[in-house]
N, C-alpha and C positions, 0 to 999 in steps of 0.2 A: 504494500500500500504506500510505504515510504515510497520507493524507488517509482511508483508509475504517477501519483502526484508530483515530486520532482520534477521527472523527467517530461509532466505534464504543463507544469507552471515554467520549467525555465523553457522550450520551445515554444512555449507563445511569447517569451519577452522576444527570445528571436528573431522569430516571425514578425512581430508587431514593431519591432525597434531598432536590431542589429541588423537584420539581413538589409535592410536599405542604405548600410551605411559603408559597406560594401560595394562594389561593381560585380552584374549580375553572374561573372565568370568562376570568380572566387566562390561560388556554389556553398555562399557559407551556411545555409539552414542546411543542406544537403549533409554537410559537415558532420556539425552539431547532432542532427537527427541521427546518423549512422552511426556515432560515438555513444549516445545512450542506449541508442536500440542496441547494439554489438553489447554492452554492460550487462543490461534487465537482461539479455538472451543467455548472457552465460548466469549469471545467476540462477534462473529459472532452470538451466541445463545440471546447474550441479546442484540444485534442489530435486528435482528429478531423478537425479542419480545416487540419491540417497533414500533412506529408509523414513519412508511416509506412511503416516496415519491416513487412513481412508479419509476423513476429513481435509487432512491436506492436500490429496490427490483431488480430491473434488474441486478446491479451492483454484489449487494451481492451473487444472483444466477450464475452472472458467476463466482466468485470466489469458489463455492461452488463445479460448474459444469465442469468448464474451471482451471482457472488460478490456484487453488491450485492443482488438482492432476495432471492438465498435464504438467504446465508451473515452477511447483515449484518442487512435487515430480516426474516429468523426469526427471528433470534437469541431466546433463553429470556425473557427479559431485556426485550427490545424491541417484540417482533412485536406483543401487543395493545395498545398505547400509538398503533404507528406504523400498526397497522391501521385506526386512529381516521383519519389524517392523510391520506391517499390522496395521497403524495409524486410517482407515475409516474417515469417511468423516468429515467437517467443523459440519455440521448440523444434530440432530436426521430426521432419511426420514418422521415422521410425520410431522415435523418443514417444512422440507422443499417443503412439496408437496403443505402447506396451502400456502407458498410463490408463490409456482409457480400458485397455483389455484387464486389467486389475480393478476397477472402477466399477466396472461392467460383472466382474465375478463374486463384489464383494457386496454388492448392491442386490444381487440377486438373492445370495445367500443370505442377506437381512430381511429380505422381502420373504422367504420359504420360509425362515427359521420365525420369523412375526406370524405367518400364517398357520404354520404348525404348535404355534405356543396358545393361539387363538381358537384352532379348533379343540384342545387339550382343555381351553377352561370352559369352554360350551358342555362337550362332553360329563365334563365336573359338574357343571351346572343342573344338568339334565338327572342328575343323583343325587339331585338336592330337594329336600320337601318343600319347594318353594314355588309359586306360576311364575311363568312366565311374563316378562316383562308387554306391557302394550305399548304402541305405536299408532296414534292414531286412532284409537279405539279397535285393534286387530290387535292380536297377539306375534309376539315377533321379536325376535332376538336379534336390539341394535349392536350386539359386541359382533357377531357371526355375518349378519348379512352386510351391517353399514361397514365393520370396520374392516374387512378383508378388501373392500371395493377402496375405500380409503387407500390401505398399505398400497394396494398396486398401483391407482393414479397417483398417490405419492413419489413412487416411486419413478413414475414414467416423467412426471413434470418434473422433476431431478433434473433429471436425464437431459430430458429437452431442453434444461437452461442451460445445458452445456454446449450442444448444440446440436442440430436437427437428424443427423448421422447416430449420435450417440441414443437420442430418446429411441427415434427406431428400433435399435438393436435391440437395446434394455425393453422395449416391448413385445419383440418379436420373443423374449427369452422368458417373461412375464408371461405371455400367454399360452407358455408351454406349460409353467408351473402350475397353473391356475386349474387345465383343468383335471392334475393330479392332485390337487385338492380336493375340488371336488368329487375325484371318484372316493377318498380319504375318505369324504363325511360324509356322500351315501353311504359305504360300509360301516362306520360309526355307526350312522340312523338305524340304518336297519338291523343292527346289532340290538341297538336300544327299542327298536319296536318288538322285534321278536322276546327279549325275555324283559322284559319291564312292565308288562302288560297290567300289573296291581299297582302301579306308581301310582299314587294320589291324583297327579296333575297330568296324567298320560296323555287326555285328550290335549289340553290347553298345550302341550309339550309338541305332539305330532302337527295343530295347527300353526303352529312360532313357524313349525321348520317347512310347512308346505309354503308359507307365508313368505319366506325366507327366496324360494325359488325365481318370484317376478323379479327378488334384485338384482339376483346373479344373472339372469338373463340379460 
């Protein structure tokens, strides 16, 4: 954040002040711009090459993907100077594909391991002498139906702030899991319909989860 503010605020004093004070040959923004961008790239490059926090990989790819070429080189100010300059990106694309393909594997795995923790307490629930929760005046289980649809658009609008490639994939990978979930919690149900049958709330139980069906559709 240091370094892309910097390198944001002294290129517009540049552009707005030095570069005029020059002859147009001396290509001095040209200069300037290629001496911070060549810095922020190697930094970015041996942060990258170091051992990151899922957090930080997400971080560093949207600066990669987002904040530097749209938020930094659009800027009002900048954009037709550095348009001149054809700077390229923070990251070599083999650097950066290994980041998102980690990104992409660990993302997933929060999204499975949230889904399976999810159906694990429904399940729990379903062994409880307790109704079912309503929605609306229906019976219906907002942990199961709302919050699994949650995790996965969670996780896909992730994605997509990264950028339009990465939501993609992270969905294509999303709607592989999803509907091994749900064959999960058919076999659940029907485990639970077949011997539960004396539960108190068996009825109000089976309607949550048919109830359950229109969201996942």
């Amino acid at each position: 954040l240091h370094m892309g503010k910097t390198m944001k605020e002294d290129l517009t004093v540049v552009a707005k002040y030095i570069n005029k004070l020059y002859p147009p040959e001396f290509n001095v923004f040209s200069i300037y711009a290629e001496l911070y961008h060549n810095y922020f790239a190697s930094q970015a490059k041996k942060n990258a090459e170091s051992h990151l926090e899922d957090k930080d990989i997400y971080l560093l790819l949207s600066w990669v993907h987002n904040f530097y070429p749209k938020d930094m080189r659009k800027d009002q100010a900048l954009a037709m100077e550095l348009d001149k300059v054809k700077l390229g990106s923070l990251l070599p694309s083999s650097l950066s594909k290994e980041l998102e393909n980690k990104y992409l594997d660990s993302e997933e795995v929060t999204v499975k391991n949230s889904l399976s923790r999810c159906l694990d307490k429904e399940i729990q629930r379903w062994k409880e002498d307790k109704e079912p929760e309503k929605l609306n005046g229906h019976f219906q289980s907002e942990l199961l139906g709302i919050f699994v649809i949650q995790s996965i658009y969670s996780g896909q609008k992730r994605a997509e702030d990264i950028s339009k490639a990465v939501g993609e994939e992270l969905s294509r990978r999303l709607l592989r899991e999803l509907p091994a979930f749900l064959r999960s919690y058919r076999d659940a149900f029907e485990d639970f319909k077949e011997k539960s049958k004396k539960h108190r709330y068996y009825k109000p139980i089976l309607i949550a989860n048919i109830n359950n069906c229109w969201n996942f559709r």
